[in-house]
Backbone as ProteinMPNN parsed JSONL, in Angstrom:
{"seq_chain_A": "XXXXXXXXXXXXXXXXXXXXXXXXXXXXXXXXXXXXXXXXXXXXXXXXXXXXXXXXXXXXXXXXXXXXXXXXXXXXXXXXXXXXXXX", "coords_chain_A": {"N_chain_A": [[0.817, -1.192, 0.0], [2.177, 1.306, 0.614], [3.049, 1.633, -2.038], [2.562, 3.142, -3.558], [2.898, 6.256, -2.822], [5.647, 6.154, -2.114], [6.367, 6.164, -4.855], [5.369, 8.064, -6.003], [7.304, 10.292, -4.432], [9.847, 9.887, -4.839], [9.841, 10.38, -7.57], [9.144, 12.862, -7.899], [10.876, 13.704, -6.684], [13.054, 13.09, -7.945], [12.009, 14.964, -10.11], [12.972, 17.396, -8.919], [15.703, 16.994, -9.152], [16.309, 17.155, -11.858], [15.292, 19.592, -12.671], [18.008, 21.073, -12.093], [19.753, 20.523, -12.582], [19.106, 21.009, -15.679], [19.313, 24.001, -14.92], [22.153, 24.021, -14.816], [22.836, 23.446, -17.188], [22.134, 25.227, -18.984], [23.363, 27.461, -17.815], [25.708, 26.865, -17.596], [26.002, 27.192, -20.599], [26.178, 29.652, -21.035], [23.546, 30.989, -20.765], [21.795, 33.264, -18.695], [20.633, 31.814, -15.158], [18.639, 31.906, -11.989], [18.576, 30.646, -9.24], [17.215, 31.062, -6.867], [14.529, 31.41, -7.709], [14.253, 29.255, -9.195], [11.944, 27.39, -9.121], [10.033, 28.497, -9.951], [10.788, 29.483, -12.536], [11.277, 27.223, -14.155], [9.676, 26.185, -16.452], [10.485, 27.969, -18.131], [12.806, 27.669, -18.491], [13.294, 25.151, -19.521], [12.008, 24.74, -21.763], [14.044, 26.407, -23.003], [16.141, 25.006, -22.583], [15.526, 22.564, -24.189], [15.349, 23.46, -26.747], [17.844, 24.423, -27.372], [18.694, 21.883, -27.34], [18.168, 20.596, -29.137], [18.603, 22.5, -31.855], [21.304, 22.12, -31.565], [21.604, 19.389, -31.555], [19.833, 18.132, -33.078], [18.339, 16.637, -31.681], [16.067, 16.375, -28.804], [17.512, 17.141, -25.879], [18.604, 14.478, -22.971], [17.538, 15.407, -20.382], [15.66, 16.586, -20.454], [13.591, 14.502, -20.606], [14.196, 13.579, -18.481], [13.277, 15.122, -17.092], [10.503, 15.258, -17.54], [8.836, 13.375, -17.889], [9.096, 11.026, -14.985], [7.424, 13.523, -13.684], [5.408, 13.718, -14.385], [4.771, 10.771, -13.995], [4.355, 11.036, -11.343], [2.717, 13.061, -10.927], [0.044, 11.628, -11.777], [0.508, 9.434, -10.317], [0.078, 10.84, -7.699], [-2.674, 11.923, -8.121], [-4.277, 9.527, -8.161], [-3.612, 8.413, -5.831], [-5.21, 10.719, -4.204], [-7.922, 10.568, -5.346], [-8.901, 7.716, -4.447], [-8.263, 8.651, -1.802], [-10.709, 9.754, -1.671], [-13.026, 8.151, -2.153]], "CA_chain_A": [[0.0, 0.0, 0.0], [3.055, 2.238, 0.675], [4.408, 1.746, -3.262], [2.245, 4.393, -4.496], [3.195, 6.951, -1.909], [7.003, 6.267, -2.397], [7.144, 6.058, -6.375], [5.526, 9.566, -6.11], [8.266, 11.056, -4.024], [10.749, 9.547, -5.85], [9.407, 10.925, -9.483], [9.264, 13.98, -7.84], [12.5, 14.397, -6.262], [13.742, 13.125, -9.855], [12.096, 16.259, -11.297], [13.839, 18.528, -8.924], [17.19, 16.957, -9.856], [16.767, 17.199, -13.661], [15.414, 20.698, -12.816], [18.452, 21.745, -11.188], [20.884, 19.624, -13.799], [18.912, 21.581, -16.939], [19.697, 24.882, -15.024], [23.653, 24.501, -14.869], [23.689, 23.04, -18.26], [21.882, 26.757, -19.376], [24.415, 28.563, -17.509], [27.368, 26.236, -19.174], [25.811, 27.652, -22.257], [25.894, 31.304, -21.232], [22.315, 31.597, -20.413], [21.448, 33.18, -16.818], [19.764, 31.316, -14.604], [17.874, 32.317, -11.282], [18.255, 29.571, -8.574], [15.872, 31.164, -6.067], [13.572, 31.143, -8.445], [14.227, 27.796, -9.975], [10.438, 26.733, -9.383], [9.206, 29.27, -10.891], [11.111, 29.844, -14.076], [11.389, 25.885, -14.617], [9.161, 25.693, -17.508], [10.789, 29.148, -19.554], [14.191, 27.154, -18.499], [13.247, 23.348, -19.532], [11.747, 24.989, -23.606], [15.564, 26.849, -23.373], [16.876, 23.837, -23.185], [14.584, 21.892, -25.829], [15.965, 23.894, -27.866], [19.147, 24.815, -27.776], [19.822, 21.142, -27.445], [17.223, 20.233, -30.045], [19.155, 23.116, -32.069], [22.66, 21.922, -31.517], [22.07, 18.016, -31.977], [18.495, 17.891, -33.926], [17.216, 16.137, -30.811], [16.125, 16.947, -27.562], [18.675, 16.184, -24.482], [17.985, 13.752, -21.936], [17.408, 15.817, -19.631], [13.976, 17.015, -20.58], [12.957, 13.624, -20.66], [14.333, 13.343, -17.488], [12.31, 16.352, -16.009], [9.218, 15.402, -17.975], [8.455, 11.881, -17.172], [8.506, 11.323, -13.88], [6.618, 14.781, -13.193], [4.245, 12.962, -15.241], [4.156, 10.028, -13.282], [4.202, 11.391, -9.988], [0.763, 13.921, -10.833], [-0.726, 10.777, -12.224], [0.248, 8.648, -8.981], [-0.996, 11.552, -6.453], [-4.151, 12.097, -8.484], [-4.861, 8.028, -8.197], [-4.228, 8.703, -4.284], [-6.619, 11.616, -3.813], [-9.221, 9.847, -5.792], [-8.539, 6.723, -3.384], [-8.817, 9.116, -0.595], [-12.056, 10.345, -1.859], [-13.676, 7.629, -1.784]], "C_chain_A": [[0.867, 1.265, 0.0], [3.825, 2.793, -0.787], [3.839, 2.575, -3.509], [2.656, 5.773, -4.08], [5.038, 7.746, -2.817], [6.938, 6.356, -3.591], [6.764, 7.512, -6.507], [6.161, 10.485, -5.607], [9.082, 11.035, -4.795], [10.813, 10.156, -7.155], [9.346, 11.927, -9.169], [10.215, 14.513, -7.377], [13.514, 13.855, -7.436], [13.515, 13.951, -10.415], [13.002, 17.123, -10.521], [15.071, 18.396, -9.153], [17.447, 17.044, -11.319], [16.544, 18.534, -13.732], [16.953, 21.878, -12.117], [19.883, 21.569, -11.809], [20.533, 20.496, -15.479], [19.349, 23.236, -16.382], [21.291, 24.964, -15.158], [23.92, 24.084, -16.232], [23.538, 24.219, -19.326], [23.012, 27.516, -18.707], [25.783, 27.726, -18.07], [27.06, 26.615, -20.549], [26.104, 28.779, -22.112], [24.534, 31.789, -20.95], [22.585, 31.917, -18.473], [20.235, 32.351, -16.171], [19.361, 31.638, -12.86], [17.579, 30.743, -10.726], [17.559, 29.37, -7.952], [15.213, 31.039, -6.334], [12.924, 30.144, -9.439], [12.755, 27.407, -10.152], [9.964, 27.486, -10.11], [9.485, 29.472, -12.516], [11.733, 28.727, -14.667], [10.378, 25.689, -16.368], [9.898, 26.581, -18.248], [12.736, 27.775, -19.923], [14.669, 25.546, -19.366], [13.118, 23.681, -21.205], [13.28, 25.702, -23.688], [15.974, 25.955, -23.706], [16.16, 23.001, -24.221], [15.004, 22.3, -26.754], [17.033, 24.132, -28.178], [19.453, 23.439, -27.945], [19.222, 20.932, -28.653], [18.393, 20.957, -31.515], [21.07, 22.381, -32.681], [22.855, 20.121, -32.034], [20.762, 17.702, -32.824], [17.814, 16.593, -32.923], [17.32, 16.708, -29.59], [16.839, 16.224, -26.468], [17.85, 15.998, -23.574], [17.69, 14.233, -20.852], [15.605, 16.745, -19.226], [13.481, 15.714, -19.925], [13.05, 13.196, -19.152], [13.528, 14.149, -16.245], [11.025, 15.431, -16.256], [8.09, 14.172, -17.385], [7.967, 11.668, -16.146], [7.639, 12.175, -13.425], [5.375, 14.184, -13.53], [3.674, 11.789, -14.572], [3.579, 10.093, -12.131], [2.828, 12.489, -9.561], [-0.509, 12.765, -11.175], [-0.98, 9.841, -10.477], [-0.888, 9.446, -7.965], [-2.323, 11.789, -6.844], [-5.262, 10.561, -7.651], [-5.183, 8.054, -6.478], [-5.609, 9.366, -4.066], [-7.727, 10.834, -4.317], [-9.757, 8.781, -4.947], [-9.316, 7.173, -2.183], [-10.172, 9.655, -0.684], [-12.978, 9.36, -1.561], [-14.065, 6.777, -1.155]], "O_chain_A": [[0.41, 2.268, -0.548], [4.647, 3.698, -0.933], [4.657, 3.389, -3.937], [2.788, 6.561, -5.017], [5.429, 8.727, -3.45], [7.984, 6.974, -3.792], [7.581, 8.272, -7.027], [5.912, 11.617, -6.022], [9.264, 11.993, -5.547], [11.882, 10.386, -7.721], [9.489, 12.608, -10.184], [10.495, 15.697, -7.565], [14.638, 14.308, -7.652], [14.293, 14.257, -11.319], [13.87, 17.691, -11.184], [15.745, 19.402, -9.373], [18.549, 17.011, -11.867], [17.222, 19.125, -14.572], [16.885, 23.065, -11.799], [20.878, 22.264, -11.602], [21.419, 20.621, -16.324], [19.761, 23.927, -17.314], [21.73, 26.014, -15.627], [25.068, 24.248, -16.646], [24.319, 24.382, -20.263], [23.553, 28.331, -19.454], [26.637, 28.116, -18.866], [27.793, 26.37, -21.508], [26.416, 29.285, -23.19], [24.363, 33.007, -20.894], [23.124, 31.323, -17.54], [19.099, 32.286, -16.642], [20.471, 31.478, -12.352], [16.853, 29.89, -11.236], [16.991, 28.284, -7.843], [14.506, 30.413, -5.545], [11.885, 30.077, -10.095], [12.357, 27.112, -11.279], [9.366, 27.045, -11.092], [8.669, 29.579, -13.432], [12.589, 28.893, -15.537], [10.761, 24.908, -17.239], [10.143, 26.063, -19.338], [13.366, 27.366, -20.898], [15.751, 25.046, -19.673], [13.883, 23.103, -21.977], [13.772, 25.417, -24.78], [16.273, 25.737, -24.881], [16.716, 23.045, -25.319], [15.111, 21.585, -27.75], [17.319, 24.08, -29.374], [20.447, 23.286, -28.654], [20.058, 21.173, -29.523], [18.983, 20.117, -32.194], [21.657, 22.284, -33.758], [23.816, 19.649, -32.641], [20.907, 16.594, -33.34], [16.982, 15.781, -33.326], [18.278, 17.378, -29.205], [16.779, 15.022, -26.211], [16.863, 16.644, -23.223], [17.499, 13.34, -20.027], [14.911, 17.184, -18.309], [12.991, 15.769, -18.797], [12.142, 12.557, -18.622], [13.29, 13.911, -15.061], [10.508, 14.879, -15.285], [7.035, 14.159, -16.752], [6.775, 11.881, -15.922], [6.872, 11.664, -12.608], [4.382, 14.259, -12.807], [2.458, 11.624, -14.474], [2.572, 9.472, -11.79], [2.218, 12.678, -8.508], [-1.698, 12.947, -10.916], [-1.982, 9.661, -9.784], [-2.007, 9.113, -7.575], [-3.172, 11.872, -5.957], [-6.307, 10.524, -7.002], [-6.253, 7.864, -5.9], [-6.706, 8.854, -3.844], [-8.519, 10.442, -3.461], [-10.956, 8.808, -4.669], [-10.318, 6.701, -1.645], [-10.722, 10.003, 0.361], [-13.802, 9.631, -0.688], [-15.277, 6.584, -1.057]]}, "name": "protein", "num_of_chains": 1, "seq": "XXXXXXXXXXXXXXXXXXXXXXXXXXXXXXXXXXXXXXXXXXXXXXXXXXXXXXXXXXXXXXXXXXXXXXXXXXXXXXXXXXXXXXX"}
């Protein structure tokens, strides 16, 4: 009963490490990036990178995929909770 719990921490403390891995790889490019504000300016920061890598190799770096995913799983898991807890 606990796996659903844990796989949604997990997928979510995987997005803040890919969000935190796509900002230094923008400032190794020359872009500025805004750490305090990391949550907030995660999505302008995540299409920077889409593109520049997209741009530079004609695909997008793993690191999206690495944000995107999990985030993905982990709103899907907690939804399945709440619903759970609803009823």
């Amino acid at each position: 009963m606990m796996l659903l719990p844990v796989l949604g921490i997990l997928c979510a403390v995987s997005g803040v490490v890919a969000a935190v891995l796509i900002a230094r790889e923008l400032e190794r490019r020359g872009l500025p990036v805004n750490y305090v504000w990391l949550g907030l300016f995660i999505p302008k920061y995540i299409g920077q990178y889409a593109r520049i890598t997209h741009e530079e190799t004609g695909r997008v770096g793993p690191l999206f995929y690495l944000f995107v995913l999990p985030l993905s799983v982990a709103l899907f898991v907690f939804a399945v909770l709440a619903i759970r807890g609803w009823s």
